[in-house]
C-alpha positions in Angstrom: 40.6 2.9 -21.4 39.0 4.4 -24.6 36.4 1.6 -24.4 35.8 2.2 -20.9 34.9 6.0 -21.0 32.2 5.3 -24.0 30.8 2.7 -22.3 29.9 4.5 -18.5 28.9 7.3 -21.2 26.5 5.6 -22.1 25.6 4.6 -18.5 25.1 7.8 -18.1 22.7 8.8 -20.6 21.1 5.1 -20.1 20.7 6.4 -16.2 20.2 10.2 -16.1 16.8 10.0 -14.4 14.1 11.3 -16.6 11.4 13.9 -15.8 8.6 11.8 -13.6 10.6 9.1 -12.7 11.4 9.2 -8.9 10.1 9.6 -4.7 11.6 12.6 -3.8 12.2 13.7 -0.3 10.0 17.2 -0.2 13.1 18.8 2.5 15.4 18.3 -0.5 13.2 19.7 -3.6 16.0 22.5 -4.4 18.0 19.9 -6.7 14.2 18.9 -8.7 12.7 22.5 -8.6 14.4 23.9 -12.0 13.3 20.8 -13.7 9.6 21.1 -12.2 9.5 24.5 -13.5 10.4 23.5 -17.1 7.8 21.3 -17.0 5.6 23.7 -15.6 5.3 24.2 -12.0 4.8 27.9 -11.0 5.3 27.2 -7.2 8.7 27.3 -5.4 10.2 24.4 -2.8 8.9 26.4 -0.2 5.6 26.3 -1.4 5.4 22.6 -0.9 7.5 22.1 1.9 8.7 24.3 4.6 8.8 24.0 8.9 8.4 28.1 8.7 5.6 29.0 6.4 2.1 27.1 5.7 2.7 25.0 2.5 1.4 22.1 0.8 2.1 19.3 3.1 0.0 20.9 5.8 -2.6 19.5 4.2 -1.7 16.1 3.3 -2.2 13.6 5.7 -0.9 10.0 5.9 -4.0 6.9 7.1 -2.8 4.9 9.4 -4.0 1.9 12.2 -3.3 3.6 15.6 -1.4 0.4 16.4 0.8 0.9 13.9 1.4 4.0 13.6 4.4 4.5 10.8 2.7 2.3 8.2 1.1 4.9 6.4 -2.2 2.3 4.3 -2.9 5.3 2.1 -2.9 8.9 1.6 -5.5 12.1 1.6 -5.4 15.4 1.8 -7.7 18.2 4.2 -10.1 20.6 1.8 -11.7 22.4 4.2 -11.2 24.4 7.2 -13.0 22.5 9.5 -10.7 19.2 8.9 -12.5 17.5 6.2 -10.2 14.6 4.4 -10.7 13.1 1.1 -9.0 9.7 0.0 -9.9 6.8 -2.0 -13.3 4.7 -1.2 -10.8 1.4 -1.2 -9.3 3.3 1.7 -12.2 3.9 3.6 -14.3 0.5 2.9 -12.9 -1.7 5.8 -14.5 1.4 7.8 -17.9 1.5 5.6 -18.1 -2.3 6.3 -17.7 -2.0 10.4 -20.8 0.4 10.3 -22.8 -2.1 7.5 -25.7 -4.4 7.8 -28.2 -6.1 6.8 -30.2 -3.6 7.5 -27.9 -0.4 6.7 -25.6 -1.8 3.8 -23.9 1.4 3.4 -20.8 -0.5 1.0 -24.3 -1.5 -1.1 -25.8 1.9 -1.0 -23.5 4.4 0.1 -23.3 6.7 3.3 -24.1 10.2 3.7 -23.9 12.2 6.8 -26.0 15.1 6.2 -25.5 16.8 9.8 -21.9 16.5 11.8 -24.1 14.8 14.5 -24.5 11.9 12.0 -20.8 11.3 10.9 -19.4 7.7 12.4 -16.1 6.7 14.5 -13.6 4.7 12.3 -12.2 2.2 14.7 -8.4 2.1 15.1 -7.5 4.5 12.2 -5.7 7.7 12.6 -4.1 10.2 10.2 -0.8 11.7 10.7 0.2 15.3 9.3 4.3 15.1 8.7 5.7 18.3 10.9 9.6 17.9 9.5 12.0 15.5 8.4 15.6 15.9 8.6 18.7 14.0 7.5 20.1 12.8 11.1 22.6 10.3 9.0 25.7 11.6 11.7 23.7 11.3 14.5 22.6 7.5 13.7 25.6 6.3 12.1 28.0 7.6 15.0 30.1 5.3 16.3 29.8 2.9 13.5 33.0 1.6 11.8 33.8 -0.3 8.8 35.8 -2.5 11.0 32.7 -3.8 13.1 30.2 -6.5 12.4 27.2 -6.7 10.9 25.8 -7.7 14.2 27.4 -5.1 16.4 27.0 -2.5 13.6 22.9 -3.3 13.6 22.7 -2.9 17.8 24.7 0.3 17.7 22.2 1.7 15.1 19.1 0.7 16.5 20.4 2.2 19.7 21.1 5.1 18.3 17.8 5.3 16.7 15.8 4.6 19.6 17.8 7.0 22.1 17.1 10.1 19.4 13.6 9.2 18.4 12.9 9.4 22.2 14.4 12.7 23.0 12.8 14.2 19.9 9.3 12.6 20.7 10.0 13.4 24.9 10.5 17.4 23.8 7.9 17.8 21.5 4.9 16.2 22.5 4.9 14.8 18.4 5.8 11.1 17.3 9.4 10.9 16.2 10.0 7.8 13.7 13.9 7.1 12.3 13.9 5.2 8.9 17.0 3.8 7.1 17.4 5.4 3.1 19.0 4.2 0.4 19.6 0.9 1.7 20.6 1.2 5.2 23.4 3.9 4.1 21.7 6.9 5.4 18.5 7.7 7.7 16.0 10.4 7.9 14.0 11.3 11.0 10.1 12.5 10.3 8.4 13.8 13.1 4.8 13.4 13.0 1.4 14.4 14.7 -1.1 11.6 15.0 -5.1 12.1 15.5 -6.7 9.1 16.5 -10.4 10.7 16.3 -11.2 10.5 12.4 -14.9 9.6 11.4 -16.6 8.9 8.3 -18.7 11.5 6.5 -19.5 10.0 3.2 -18.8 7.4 0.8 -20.3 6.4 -2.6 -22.3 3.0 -3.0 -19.9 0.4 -4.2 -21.2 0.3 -7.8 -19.7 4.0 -7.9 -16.6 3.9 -5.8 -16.0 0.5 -7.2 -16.8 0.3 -10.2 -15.8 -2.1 -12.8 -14.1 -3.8 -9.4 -11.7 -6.7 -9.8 -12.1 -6.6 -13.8 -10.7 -3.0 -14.0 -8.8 -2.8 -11.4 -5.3 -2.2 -12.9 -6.8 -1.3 -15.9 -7.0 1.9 -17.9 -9.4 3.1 -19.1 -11.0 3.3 -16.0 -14.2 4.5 -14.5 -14.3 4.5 -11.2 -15.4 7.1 -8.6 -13.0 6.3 -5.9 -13.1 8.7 -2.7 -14.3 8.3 0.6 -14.5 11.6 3.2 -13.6 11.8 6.6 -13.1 14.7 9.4 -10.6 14.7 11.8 -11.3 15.3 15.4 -9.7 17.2 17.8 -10.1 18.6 21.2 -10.8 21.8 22.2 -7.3 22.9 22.1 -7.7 22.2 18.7 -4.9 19.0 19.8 -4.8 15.6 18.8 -6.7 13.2 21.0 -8.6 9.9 21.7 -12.4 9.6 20.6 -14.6 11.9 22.0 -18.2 13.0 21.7 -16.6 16.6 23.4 -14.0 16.8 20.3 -15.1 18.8 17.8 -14.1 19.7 13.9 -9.8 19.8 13.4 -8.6 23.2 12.5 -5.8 22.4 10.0 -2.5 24.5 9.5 -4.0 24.6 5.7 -6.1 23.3 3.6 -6.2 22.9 -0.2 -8.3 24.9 -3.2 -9.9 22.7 -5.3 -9.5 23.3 -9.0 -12.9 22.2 -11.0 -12.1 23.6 -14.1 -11.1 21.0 -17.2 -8.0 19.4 -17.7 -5.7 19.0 -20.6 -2.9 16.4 -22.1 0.5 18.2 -21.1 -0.8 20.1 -17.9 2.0 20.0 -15.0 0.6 17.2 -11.9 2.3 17.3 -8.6 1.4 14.7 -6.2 2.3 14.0 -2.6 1.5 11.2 -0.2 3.3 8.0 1.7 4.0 5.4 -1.4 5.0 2.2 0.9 7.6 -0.1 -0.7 9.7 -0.2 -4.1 12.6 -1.8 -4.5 14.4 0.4 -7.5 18.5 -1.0 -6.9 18.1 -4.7 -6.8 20.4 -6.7 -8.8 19.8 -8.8 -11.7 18.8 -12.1 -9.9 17.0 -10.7 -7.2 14.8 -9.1 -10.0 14.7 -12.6 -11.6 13.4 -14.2 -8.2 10.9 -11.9 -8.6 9.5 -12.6 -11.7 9.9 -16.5 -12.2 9.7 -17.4 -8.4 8.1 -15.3 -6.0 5.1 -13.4 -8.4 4.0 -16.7 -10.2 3.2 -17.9 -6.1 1.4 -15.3 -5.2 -0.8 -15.2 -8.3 -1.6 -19.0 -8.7 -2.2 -19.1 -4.9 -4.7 -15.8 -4.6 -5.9 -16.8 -7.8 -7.6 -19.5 -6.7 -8.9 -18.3 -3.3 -10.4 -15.4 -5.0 -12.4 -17.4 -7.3 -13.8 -19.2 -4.4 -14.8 -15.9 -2.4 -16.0 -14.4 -5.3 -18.4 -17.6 -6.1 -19.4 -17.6 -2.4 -20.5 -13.7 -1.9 -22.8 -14.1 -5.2 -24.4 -16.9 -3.5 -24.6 -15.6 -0.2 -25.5 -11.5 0.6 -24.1 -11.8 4.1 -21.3 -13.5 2.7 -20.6 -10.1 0.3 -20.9 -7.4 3.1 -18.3 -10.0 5.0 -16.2 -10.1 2.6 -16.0 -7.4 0.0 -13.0 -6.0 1.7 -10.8 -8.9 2.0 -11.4 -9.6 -1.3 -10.9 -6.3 -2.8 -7.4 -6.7 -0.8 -6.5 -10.2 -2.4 -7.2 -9.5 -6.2 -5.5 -5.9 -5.7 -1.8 -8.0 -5.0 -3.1 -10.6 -7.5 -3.6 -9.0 -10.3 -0.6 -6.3 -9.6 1.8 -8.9 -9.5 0.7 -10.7 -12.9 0.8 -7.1 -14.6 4.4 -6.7 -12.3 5.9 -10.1 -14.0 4.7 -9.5 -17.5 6.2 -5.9 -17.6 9.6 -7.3 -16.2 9.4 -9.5 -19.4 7.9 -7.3 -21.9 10.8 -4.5 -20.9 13.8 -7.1 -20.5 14.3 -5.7 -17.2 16.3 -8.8 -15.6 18.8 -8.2 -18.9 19.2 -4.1 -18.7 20.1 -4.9 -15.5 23.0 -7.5 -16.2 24.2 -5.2 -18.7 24.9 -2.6 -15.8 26.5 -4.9 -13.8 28.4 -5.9 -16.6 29.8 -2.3 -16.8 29.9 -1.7 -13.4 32.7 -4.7 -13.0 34.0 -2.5 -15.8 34.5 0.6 -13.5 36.0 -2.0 -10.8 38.3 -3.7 -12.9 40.2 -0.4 -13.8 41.3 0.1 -10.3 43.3 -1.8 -7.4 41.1 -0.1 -4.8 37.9 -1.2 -6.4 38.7 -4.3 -6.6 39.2 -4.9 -3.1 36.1 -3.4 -2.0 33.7 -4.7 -4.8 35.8 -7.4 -6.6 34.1 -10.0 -5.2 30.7 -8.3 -4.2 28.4 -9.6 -6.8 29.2 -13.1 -6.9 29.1 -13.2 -2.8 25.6 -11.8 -3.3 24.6 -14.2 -5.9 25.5 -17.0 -3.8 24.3 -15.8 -0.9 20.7 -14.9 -2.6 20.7 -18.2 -3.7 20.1 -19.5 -0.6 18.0 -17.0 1.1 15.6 -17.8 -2.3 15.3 -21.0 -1.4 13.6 -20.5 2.1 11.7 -17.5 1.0 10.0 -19.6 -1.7 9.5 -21.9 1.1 7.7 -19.5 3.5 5.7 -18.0 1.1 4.1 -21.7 0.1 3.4 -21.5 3.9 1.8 -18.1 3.8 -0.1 -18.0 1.2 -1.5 -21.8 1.9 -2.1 -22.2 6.0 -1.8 -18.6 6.7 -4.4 -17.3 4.5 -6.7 -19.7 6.0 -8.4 -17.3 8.4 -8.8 -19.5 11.1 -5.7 -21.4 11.0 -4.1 -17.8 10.8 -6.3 -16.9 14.2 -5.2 -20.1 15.6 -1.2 -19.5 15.2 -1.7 -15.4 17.0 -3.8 -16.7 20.0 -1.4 -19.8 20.4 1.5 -16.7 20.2 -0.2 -15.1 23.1 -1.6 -17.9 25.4 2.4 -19.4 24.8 3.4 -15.4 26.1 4.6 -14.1 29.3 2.0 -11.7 30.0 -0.7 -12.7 32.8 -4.0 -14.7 32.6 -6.0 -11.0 32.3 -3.7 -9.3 29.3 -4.2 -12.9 27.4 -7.8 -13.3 28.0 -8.3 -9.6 26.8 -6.4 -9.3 24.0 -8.0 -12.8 22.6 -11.3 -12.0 23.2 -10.4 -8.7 21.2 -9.2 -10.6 18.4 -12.6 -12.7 18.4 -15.0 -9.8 18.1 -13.1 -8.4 15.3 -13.0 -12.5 13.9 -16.5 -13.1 13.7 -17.7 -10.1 12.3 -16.9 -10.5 8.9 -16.2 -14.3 9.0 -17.7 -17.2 7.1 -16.9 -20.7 8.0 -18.1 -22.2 5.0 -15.9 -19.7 2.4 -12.9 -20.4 4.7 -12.8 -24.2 4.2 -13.6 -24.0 1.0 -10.8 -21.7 0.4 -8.4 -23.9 2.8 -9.5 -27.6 1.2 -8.2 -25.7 -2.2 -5.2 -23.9 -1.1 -3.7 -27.2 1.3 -4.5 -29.1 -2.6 -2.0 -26.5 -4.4 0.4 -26.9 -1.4 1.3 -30.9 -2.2 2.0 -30.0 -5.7 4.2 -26.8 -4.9 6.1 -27.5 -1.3 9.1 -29.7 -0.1 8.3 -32.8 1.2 10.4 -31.6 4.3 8.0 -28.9 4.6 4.6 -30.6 4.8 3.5 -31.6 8.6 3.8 -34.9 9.3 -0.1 -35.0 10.1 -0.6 -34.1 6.5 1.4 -37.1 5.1 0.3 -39.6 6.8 -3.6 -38.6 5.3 -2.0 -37.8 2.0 -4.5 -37.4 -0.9 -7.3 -37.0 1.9 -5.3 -34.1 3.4 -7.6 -30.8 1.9 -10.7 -32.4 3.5 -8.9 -33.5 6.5 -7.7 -29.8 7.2 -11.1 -28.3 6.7 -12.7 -31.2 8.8 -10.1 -30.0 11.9 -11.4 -26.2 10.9 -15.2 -27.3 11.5 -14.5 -29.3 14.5 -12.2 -26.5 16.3 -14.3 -24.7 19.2 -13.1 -21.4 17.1 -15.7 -22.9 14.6 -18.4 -21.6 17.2 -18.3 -18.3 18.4 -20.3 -18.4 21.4 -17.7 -21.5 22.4 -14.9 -20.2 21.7 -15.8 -16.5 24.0 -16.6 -18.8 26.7 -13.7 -20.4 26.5 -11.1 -17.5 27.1 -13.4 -15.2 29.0 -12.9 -17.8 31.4 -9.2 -18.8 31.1 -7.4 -20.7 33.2 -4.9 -23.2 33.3 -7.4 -26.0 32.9 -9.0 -23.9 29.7 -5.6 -24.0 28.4 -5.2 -27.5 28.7 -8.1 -27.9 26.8 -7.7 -25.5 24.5 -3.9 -26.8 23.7 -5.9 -30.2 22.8 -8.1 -28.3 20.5 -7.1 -31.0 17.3 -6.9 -27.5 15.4 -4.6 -25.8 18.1 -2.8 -29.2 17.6 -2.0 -29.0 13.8 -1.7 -25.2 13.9 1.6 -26.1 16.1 2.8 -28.1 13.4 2.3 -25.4 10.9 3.8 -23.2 12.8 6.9 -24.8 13.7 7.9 -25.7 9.9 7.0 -22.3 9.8 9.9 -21.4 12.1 12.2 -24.1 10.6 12.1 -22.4 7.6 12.0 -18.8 9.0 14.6 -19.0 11.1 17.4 -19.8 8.1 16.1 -17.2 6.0 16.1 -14.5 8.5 20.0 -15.5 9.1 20.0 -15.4 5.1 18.3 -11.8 4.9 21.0 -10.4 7.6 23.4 -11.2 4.7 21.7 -10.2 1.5 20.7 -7.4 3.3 24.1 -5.9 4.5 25.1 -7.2 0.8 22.6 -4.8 -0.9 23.7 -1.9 1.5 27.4 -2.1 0.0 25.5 -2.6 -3.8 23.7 0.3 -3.5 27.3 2.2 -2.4 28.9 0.7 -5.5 26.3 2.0 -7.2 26.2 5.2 -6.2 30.1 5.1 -6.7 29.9 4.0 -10.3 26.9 6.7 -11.3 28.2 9.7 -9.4 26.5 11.9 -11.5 23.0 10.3 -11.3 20.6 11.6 -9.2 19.2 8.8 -7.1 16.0 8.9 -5.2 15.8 6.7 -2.4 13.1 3.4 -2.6 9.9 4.2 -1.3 9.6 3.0 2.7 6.2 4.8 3.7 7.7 8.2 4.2 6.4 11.1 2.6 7.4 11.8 -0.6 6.8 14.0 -3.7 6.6 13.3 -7.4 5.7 15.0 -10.6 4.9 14.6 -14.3 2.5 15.6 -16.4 -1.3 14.5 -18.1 -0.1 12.3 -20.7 -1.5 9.5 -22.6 0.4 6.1 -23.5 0.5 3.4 -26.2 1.4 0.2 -24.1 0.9 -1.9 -27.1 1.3 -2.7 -30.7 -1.4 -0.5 -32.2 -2.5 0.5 -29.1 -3.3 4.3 -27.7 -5.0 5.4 -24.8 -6.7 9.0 -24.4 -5.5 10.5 -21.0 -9.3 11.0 -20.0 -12.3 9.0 -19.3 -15.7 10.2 -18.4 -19.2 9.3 -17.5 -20.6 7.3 -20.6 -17.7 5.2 -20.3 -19.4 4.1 -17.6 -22.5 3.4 -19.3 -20.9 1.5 -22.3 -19.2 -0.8 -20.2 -22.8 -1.5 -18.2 -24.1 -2.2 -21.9 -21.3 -5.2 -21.8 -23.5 -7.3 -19.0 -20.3 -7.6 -16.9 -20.5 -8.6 -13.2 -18.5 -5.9 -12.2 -20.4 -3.1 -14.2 -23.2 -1.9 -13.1 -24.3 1.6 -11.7 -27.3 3.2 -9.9 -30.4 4.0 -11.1 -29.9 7.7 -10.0 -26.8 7.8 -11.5 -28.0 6.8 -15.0 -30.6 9.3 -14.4 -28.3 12.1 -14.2 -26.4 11.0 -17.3 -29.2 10.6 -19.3 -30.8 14.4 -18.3 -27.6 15.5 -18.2 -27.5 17.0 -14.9 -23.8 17.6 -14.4 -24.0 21.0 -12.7 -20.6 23.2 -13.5 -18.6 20.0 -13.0 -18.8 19.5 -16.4 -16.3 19.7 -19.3 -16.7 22.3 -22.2 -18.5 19.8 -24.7 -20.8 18.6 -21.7 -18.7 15.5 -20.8 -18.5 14.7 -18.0 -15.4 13.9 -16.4 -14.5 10.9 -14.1 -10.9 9.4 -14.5 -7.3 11.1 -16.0 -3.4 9.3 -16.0 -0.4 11.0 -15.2 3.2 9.9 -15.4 4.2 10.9 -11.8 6.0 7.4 -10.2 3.4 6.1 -7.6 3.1 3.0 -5.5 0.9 1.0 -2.9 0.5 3.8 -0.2 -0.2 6.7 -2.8 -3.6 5.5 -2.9 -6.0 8.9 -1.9 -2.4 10.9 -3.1 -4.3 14.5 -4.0 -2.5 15.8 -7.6 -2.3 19.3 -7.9 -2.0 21.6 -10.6 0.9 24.1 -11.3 -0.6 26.1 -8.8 -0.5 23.6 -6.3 -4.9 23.9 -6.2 -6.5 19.8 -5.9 -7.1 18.2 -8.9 -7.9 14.5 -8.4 -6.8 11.7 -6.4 -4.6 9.0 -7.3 -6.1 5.9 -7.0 -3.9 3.2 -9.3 -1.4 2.6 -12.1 -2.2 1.0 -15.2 -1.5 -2.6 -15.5 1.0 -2.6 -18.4 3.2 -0.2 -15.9 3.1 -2.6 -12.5 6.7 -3.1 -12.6 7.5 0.6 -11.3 8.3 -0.9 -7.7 11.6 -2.0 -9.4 11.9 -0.1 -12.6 10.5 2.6 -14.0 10.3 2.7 -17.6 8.4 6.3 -18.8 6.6 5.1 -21.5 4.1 2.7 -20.4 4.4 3.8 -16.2 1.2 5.9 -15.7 -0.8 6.5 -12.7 -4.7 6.8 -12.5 -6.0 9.3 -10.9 -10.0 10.3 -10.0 -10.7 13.9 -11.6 -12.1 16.1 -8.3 -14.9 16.9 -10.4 -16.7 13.6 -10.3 -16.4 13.4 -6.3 -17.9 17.1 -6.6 -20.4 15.9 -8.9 -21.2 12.6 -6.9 -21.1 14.4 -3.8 -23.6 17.5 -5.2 -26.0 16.2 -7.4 -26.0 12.4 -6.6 -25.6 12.2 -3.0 -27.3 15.6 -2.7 -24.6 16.8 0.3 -24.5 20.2 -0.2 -23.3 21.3 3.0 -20.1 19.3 2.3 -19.7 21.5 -1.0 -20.4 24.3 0.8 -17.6 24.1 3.4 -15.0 23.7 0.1 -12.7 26.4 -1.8 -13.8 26.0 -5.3 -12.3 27.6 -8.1 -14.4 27.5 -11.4 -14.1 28.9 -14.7 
């Protein structure tokens, strides 16, 4: 027993959470508040969140597509009075690209709106402004026994989710959204309102709001001046509603100060926004799947089609305005997850977590009733994992190979719809929707180039059971013969492929089924479903498996503080301006500024290069008040507040809750925070405020945006 009682001691201490690890719920700051304050925080929980007073979250907003509502793609926060919304430029360049050409190439050369009149619609996004969130765990969870299944436990939720969600949504005119915390153990509603209208009113060129792209991306130090601004529309109610040229400038509950005075190592950062996923309380082999099976994919697979892309959009100027997004999207998981596996390594994660479970069968093994709940939990799991492993590694070959061909991918959604029960009309439309968004940034050429590589990798990596039987029969021929079926596919030809389904009937269908593309796309998809099917059963399992881990766990620890995994809910976290040494000999200053930017072009790197302008004003220097007190100036900062995907456009405040800078990244070394946060290398990155000011004033020369902001100087 003597051993016992040192060793969860030292659980303890190994697990006591430590300041600026942790998503925290902003409704339940009380328990976080006193250890905010120590670190320097002069504003109280209600400050930041509160349903009766204007606080901070009034002015954070989550970006989402209006067709998905919940999934909150990034963050930003309101800084003016008349709805004006800064986030990161990687947020707001799938818009830049809608509005670009040939002949206005605003990713190339930036957009400025120097009149309301000029500022354009962004297509299908929407920002949501969080209005409460409450713990309704009773409410969900009644009714639900122990004693039931899985299955029956599942309906009785989901029914209980939906009936609540509607009367909450029904009485308030707002968008009520139920999501399951800490494993499926408790749920929290957030109730939302949505605005559809949101425009963009200015962006930096790409060789400023990208800069040093996929080479520093991940990387610290970094020197990149990433913000985009929007304004939210509303009616004249001042209400959320669809696109109108009658809508005019959103009054917001509250918008933020923006602090432009200099920053130091040690000052207090709060920051707020929707992280999306992290996955904090896996167990040991679930975190080596991770590292040695599902990563390694990803990376070899993305790898390759990047170099591809990237080879195709220096050859071809069309080809880069296509394209710059999409490719900005596949390095960002690619080069995550490499920095993800080797930080799982470096720190010995999959060990550190053995060693827990180790002493959590400890804690079992001392008592009758834990054993017969847990006794058996972990090797159930294990064996169980095993198996769902095997089919995800399966499915991912399959996404990342045939599903990341962009037509192929095209090819398996219209086949979803034309196989559907809607009628002719609701199939014709929704296709012919899908095409116009297809051909406007696609390039036939880059996406068999990038298939013929990717079906390559596939032989080497995939099951023999899991490669169509069209492909085996062509064998070492099969690359070419998939990109020969992606050129001869009437999808290959736009103005075909329109007439085809604005004219759909069942004799277009015919045809279309006989499409030799539409004919191998059925293959893929149905060992597709041969392996999806299995693992889904699988996940049920594992799933309801981690739900009674994460109760051991909270068992075991009961005197740990546990935040809940990020699920693209709003959340809060906090830390502090701090620099890092993530290597042997290594140590990074917290703060970058402008003539980094200007060494790195000296390098004669692709990804470094800036604007003439911009060089201009360095060289002067015209930095207006923006600078720092030795006539730096500024451009990027870390923090060690826990962030993820979803954070992106986070603002950080200062102790005073007044804007500060944007988070717009983590470093590298630190990836691995999605599953365990480890304080000394886990930093975020973060754009100082007083670059977009400076970009925004004397670059861009948008003073009436300045003017309509709260700045506090020295």
């Amino acid at each position: 027993m003597k051993r016992l009682i040192v060793s969860l001691l030292g659980i303890f201490v190994a697990l006591t959470i430590r300041a600026n690890e942790g998503m925290w719920l902003p409704f339940l700051l009380e328990s976080n508040i006193g250890e905010m304050s120590e670190m320097g925080l002069h504003l109280t929980a209600e400050d930041i969140y509160s349903i009766n007073q204007s606080c901070l979250k009034d002015a954070v907003v989550g970006f989402v597509d209006l067709d998905k509502p919940f999934l909150h793609f990034c963050s930003g926060s309101v800084i003016s009075a008349q709805g004006l919304v800064i986030t990161n430029h990687h947020c707001g360049l799938d818009v830049v690209r809608q509005h670009s050409s040939l002949q206005n190439d605003y990713i190339a050369d930036g957009f400025w709106a120097m009149q309301m009149s000029d500022e354009l619609s962004a297509n299908n996004v929407g920002v949501c402004f969080l209005r409460w969130m409450e713990d309704v765990t009773g409410k969900i969870l009644q009714g639900v026994s122990d004693t039931m299944s899985v299955k029956r436990r599942n309906e009785l939720i989901n029914s209980n989710i939906s009936q609540l969600e509607k009367a909450v949504s029904d009485s308030t005119g707002l968008k009520a959204h139920v999501d399951a915390f800490y494993c499926d153990n408790e749920y929290y509603m957030s109730v939302y309102e949505i605005f559809e209208d949101v425009r963009l009113v200015g962006a930096p060129p790409m060789s400023i709001g990208n800069f040093g792209g996929d080479t520093d991306n991940w990387v610290w130090p970094r020197h990149t001046g990433d913000f985009t601004l929007f304004r939210i529309y509303a009616d004249s109610a001042n209400h959320a509603a669809p696109y109108s040229e009658n809508n005019v400038p959103y009054k917001a509950d509250n918008h933020l100060k923006i602090n432009a005075k200099e920053k130091h190592e040690g000052d207090f950062a709060l920051l707020m926004g929707y992280p999306g996923t992290t996955n904090e309380y896996l167990p040991s082999f679930a975190v080596e799947a991770i590292q040695d099976v599902y990563d390694p994919i990803v990376v070899d697979m993305r790898g390759k089609s990047i170099e591809i892309i990237r080879k195709n959009m220096r050859a071809n100027q069309q080809v880069k305005i296509k394209y710059t997004s999409k490719a900005a999207s596949l390095a960002n998981a690619w080069k995550k997850l490499q920095g993800e596996r080797n930080g799982l390594k470096n720190k010995h994660v999959i060990d550190k977590k053995r060693a827990l479970e180790r002493q959590m069968g400890d804690w079992i093994a001392v008592d009758t009733l834990r054993k017969a709940k847990y006794g058996s939990l972990l090797d159930n799991y294990a064996k169980e994992y095993a198996v769902y492993k095997k089919y995800r590694r399966a499915k991912m070959l399959v996404d990342e190979t045939f599903y990341n061909s962009e037509m192929i991918d095209l090819c398996s959604d219209i086949r979803a719809v034309l196989k559907g029960s809607s009628s002719d009309e609701e199939k014709r439309a929704k296709v012919l929707a899908w095409l116009r968004d297809f051909y406007a940034d696609y390039d036939l050429t880059t996406d068999c180039d990038v298939t013929e590589n990717l079906v390559d990798e596939y032989f080497v990596n995939a099951d023999k059971a899991h490669v169509p039987s069209s492909l085996q029969s062509v064998k070492e021929n099969a690359p070419e013969y998939v990109a020969a079926l992606l050129k001869k596919s009437l999808l290959a030809d736009s103005a075909k492929a329109f007439t085809a389904f604005r004219n759909y009937t069942e004799k277009t269908r015919k045809k279309i089924e006989n499409d030799p593309l539409f004919k191998f796309t059925a293959e893929i998809d149905a060992v597709y479903s041969n392996i999806k099917t299995p693992m889904q059963k699988s996940l049920k399992k594992t799933d309801e498996f981690q739900r009674r881990f994460m109760q051991l766990q909270r068992e075991c620890f009961a005197d740990k503080r546990f935040f809940p995994d990020a699920n693209s809910t709003f959340r809060v976290t906090y830390g502090q301006i701090r620099s890092f040494h993530p290597s042997d000999a290594v140590v990074y200053s917290a703060f970058t500024t402008l003539g980094g930017v200007f060494e790195k072009c000296d390098m004669d790197v692709y990804d470094y290069t800036a604007p003439d302008r911009l060089k201009q004003l360095f060289e002067a220097p015209d930095f207006g008040p923006y600078c720092n007190a030795d006539g730096t100036m500024p451009v990027g900062f870390i923090t060690t507040c826990h962030t993820t995907g979803g954070n992106s456009g986070s603002p950080i405040f200062d102790a005073d809750g007044n804007l500060i800078g944007l988070n717009f990244d983590r470093v590298w070394e630190g990836t691995m925070s999605d599953i365990q946060f480890d304080a000394d290398i886990c930093r975020n990155i973060g754009l100082d405020i007083r670059y977009a000011l400076f970009i925004i004033d004397k670059f861009a020369g948008a003073q009436r945006l300045i003017d309509e902001m709260e700045i506090i100087g020295d």
